[in-house]
Structure formats: structure tokens, C-alpha cells
N, C-alpha and C positions, 0 to 999 in steps of 0.2 A: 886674656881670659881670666876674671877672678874663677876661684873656686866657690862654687853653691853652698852656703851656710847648711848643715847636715851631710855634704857626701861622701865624708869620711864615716857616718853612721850607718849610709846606706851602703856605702861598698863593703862593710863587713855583713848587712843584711842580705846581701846577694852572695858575698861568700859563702854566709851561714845556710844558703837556700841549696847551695851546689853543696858545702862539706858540713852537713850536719852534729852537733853533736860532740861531746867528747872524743869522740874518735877523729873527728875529723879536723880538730882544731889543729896538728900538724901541717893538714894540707891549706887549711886555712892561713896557717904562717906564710907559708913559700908561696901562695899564691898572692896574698897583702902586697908583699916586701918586692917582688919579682914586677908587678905592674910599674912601677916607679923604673927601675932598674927596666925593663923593655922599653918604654917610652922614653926613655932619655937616651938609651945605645943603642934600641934595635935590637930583636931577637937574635942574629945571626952573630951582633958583637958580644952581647950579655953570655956569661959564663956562669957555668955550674958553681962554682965556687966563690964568686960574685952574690949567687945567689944562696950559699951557705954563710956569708958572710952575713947581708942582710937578715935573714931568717932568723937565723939564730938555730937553725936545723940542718942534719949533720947531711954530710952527703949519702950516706946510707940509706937515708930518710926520703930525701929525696927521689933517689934511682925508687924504693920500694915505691912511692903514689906514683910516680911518675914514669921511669924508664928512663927517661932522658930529658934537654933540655927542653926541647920541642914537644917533649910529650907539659911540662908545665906551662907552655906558652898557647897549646891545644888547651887544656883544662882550665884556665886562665880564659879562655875567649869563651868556650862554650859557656863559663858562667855567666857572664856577659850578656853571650849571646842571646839563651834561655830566659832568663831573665828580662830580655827587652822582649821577647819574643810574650813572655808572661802579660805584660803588661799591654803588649798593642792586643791580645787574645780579649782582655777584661775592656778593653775599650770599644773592641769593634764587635763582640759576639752577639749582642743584643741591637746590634742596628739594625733596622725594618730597611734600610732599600741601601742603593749603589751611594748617594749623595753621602750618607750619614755614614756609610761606610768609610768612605774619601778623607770625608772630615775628622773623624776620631782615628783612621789611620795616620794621619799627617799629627794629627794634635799627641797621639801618644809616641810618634817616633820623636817628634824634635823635645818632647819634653821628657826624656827617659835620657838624650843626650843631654840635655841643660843638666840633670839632677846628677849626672854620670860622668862629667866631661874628659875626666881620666880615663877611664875604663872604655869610654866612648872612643876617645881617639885611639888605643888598644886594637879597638875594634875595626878599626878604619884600617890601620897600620898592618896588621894580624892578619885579614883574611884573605889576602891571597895567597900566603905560604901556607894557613891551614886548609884550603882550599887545593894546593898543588899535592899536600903533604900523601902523609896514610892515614892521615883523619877526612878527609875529602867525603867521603861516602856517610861520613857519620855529618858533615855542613847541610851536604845537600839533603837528605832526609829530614833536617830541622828545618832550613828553607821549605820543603814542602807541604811542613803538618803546619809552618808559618802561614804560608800566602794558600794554600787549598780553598779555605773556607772563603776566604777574601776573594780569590780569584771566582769562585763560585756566583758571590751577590753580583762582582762587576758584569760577569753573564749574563748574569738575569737581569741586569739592568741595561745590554744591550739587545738583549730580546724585548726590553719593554721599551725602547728608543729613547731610554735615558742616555746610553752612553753611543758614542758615534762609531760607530764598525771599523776598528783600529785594524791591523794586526795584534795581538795577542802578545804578542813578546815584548810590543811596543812600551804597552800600556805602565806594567812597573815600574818602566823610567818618566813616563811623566806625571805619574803619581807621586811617587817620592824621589825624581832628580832633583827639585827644586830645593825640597826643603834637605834634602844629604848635601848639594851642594855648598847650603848657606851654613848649615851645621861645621862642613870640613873646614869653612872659612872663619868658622866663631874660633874653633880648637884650635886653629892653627894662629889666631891675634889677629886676623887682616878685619877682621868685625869685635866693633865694639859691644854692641847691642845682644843680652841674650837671644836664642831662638825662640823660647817659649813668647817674647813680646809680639813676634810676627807669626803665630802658629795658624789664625785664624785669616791672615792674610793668605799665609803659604797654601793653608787645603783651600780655600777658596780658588787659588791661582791654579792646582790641581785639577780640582774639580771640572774647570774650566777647561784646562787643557785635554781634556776625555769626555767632556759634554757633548750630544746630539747638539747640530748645528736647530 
């Protein structure tokens, strides 16, 4: 996996989105410097001090934004997360039916991990322990002001026999299993090819897999 020409510009753009400001440029350090350092050992092995190292910010500093380690590896994802979460909101708010929904939901998730792919596999990596953690109630409340709206058109487009009368629980996995799939296989090197080349293949393939017969 090369790294995307500019995402070292945008992962300070998405830090600056989460820690605004001169005041925030501390949390902004330890959260820069700590992505590197989780993705390479793992939250569970990455140490506080590991991470005062990198930084260049004292421990003190740290416990104050933070608490603890896990509290920078929550705030570390939520930027993330928010931020992808930003992005698929501006692609799919203005789509008119379930189809265009599909397709700018698949087009802005694989291409927010191309543009991300550090922070993306973070992401991957990351949430099931923030998930288990004491941040959990703060995931699932993002997930739902996430997929609401979305979950809302694919309704309506199974009351208008666009989409084929699933289960409900189904549906998010064949919307975007396909394309999280091929994503986890770019991060991880088993794929050559960005995701962004097959974006139009991928929601098509979705689309299809939730389309009225």
C-alpha cells in the first residue's frame, strides 16, 4: 500500500477538525505521533511513555486531554471516525432516492479510506476495543446520527419496490461488506490496486445486492 500523495496534509486536516486551534495543538501532537505508534504495536502494547516520547509532550499533558492511554486511542478514532462519518453525510444528503444513496454511500466510504489509509486501518484495528471500552455509548450514538438518515431513504425505497424486502439488520452488510472488505485487503498489502479505482464497480455490486428482484 503506497501512501496517497497529500495524507499527511489531510490527517492534520481531520486533527485540526477534532482539536481546533491553539489550544488544541497539544492534543493534536499526541494524537499525530500515537497513530504511527498504534498501528505498528497495537493499543494494548503502545505505552504512555512511548507515547511522550514520540510527542514530544510530557506525561502530564497527556493524562490532562486524555486520562489515559485508551482514552488517546478513543479520541484518536473518534477523529477518524467523525470525520469519515463528515464526509459520507456531504455525499449522500442530497441524494433523491435509495440507488444514489447506495452509490455515494460506497463512493465516499472507499474513497475517505484511500485518501486516509493510516488512520483508516486505525479504524479497522481500533473499534472493537472502543466499542467494548467506556467509550461504547459515545460509537453507538455516532453510528446512529451516521446510518439514520441512510437507513431512512433505503425504507423508502423499499416501500417504493426499489429495494427487495431484506431483514433490516441485513442490509448494512451488503451495502458496505463488499467494499470494507476489499478496503481491509488494500491496508493490509494483499491488493494492489487503490479502492477508489473500483468505487463504481463496488456500489454498483451493492446496489445490486439489495435491489427488488
Amino acid at each position: 500500500m503506497k501512501r496517497p500523495r497529500g495524507s499527511t496534509s489531510r490527517l492534520a486536516a481531520v486533527l485540526e477538525r477534532a482539536s481546533p486551534g491553539e489550544r488544541g495543538a497539544s492534543r493534536r501532537a499526541v494524537l499525530e505521533h500515537a497513530l504511527p505508534c498504534f498501528n505498528a504495536r497495537g493499543i494494548e502494547a503502545a505505552t504512555i511513555e512511548e507515547l511522550r516520547q514520540r510527542s514530544g509532550q510530557s506525561v502530564g499533558t497527556i493524562y490532562h486531554h486524555f486520562r489515559n492511554k485508551e482514552g488517546v486511542a478513543a479520541a484518536l478514532f473518534f477523529a477518524g471516525f467523525d470525520d469519515q462519518s463528515r464526509v459520507i453525510a456531504e455525499r449522500t444528503e442530497a441524494t433523491s432516492d435509495a440507488h444514489a444513496t447506495v452509490i455515494e454511500l460506497v463512493g465516499a466510504y472507499v474513497g475517505w479510506v484511500t485518501a486516509l489509509p493510516e488512520l483508516a486501518a486505525f479504524l479497522f484495528m481500533a473499534r472493537e476495543t472502543v466499542a467494548q471500552g467506556p467509550h461504547g455509548d459515545a460509537l453507538r450514538e455516532r453510528l446512529e446520527a451516521r446510518y439514520a438518515p441512510i437507513d431512512a431513504r433505503l425504507v423508502e425505497g423499499v416501500r417504493a419496490g426499489l429495494i427487495a424486502a431484506l431483514p433490516a439488520a441485513l442490509i448494512p452488510a451488503l451495502v458496505l461488506g463488499g467494499a470494507e472488505s476489499y478496503c481491509r485487503a488494500w491496508l493490509a498489502g494483499r491488493r494492489q490496486t487503490r479502492p477508489t479505482a473500483y468505487a463504481g464497480l463496488l456500489a454498483e455490486a451493492a446496489w445490486r445486492s439489495i435491489a427488488a428482484p
